[in-house]
N, C-alpha and C positions, 0 to 999 in steps of 0.2 A: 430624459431630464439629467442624466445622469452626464450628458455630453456639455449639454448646458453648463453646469455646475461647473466642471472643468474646464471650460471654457472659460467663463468669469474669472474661476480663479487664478488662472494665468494672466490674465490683463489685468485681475483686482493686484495683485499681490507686484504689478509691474514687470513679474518675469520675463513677458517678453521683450521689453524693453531694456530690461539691465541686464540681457542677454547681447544685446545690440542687434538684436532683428530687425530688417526695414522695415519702415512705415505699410512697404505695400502688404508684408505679413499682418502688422497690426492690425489692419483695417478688414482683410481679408477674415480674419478669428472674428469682429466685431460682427461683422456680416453671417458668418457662419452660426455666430451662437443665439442672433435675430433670427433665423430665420428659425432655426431648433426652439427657440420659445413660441416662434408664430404655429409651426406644427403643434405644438403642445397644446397651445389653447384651442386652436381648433381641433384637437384630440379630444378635447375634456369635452371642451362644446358639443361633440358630435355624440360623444356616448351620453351626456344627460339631457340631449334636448329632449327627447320623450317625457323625463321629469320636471322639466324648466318650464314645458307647454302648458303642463297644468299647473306649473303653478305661478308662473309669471304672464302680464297682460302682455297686449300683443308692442307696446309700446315700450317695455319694460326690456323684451327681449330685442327690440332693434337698438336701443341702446346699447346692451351687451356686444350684440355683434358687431355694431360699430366702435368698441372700444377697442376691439379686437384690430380694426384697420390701422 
């Protein structure tokens, strides 16, 4: 998470931009810090499905995981 966060904050705050970084860097951090949130949730996902099973329907969790896509 911790990549993430610095990630955003570099693009929130414009840095790399009012640095004058190309475009291909920009997009490239945008993609990087996507892909570090998609690991994350499926981190989280994976260590509480044991507890999510009982206690969410079977309905309830394919929405989950499809939110994730």
């Amino acid at each position: 998470m911790s990549r993430v966060c610095a990630g955003v904050r570099g693009l929130r705050r414009g840095i790399m931009v009012e640095a004058g970084r190309d475009c291909k860097d920009v997009v490239t951090q945008l993609a990087a810090v996507s892909r570090a949130l998609d690991r994350a949730g499926f981190t989280i996902v994976a260590s509480g499905l044991r507890e999510c099973m009982m206690r969410e329907t079977e309905e309830e969790l394919e929405k989950l995981f499809l939110a994730l896509a």
